[in-house]
C-alpha positions in Angstrom: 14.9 4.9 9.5 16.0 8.5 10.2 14.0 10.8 12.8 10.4 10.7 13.3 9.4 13.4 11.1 11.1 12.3 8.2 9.3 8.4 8.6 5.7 9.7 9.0 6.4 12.6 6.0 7.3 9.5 4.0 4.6 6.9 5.1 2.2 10.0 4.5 3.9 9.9 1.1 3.3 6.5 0.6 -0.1 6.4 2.0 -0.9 9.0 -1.0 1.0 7.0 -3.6 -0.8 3.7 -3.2 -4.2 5.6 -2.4 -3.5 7.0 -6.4 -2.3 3.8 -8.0 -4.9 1.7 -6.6 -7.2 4.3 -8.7 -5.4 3.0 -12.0 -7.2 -0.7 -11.0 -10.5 0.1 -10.4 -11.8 -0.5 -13.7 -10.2 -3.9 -14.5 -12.0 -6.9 -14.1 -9.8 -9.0 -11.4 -10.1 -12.8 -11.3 -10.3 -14.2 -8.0 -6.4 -14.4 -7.2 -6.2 -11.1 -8.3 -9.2 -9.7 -6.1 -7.7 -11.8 -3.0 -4.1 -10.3 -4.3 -6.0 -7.0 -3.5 -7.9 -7.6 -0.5 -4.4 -8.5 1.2 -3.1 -5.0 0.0 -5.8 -2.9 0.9 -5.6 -4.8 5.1 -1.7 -3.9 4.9 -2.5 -0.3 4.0 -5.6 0.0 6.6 -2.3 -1.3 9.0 -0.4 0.9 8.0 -2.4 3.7 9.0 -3.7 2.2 12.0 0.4 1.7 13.3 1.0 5.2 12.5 -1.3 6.2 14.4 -0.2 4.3 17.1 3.6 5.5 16.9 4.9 2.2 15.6 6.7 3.4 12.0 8.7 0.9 11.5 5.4 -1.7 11.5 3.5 1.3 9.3 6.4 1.3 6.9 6.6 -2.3 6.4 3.0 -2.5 6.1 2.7 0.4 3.2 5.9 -1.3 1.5 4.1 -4.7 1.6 0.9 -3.0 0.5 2.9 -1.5 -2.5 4.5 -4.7 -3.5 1.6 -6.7 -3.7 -0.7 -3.8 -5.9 2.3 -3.4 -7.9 2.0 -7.1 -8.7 -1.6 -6.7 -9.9 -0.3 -3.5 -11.9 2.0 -5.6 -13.7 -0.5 -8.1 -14.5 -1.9 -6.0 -16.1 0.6 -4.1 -18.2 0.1 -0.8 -16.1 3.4 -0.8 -14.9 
């Protein structure tokens, strides 16, 4: 993954990318899929945090990647992406 500063400068990067997109969804009206779609996303990012914190980057990064993935699904759902 490269050194250690260059993994938490882009998990911090992430961590501000998905904190801004998940902006873009707060207005739509989920259905209950969707809302359990985004309940999964918003534990991987609160792991993703909680890993970094505790050293473990490669765990954060999945996390934030998985936490992406999943909001990007609801983004696409709904023709934001």
């Amino acid at each position: 993954m490269g050194d250690d500063s260059s993994t938490i400068s882009r998990i911090n990067k992430d961590i501000e990318l998905f904190t801004k997109n998940i902006k873009e969804i707060e207005s739509i009206n989920l259905n209950d899929n969707e809302n359990e779609v985004l309940l999964r996303a918003l534990s991987y990012f609160e792991d993703t945090k909680y890993y970094l914190e505790k050293g473990d980057l490669v765990t954060s990064f999945g996390c934030i990647t998985y936490a992406h993935g999943l909001l990007d699904a609801i983004r696409l759902l709904h023709n934001i992406i």
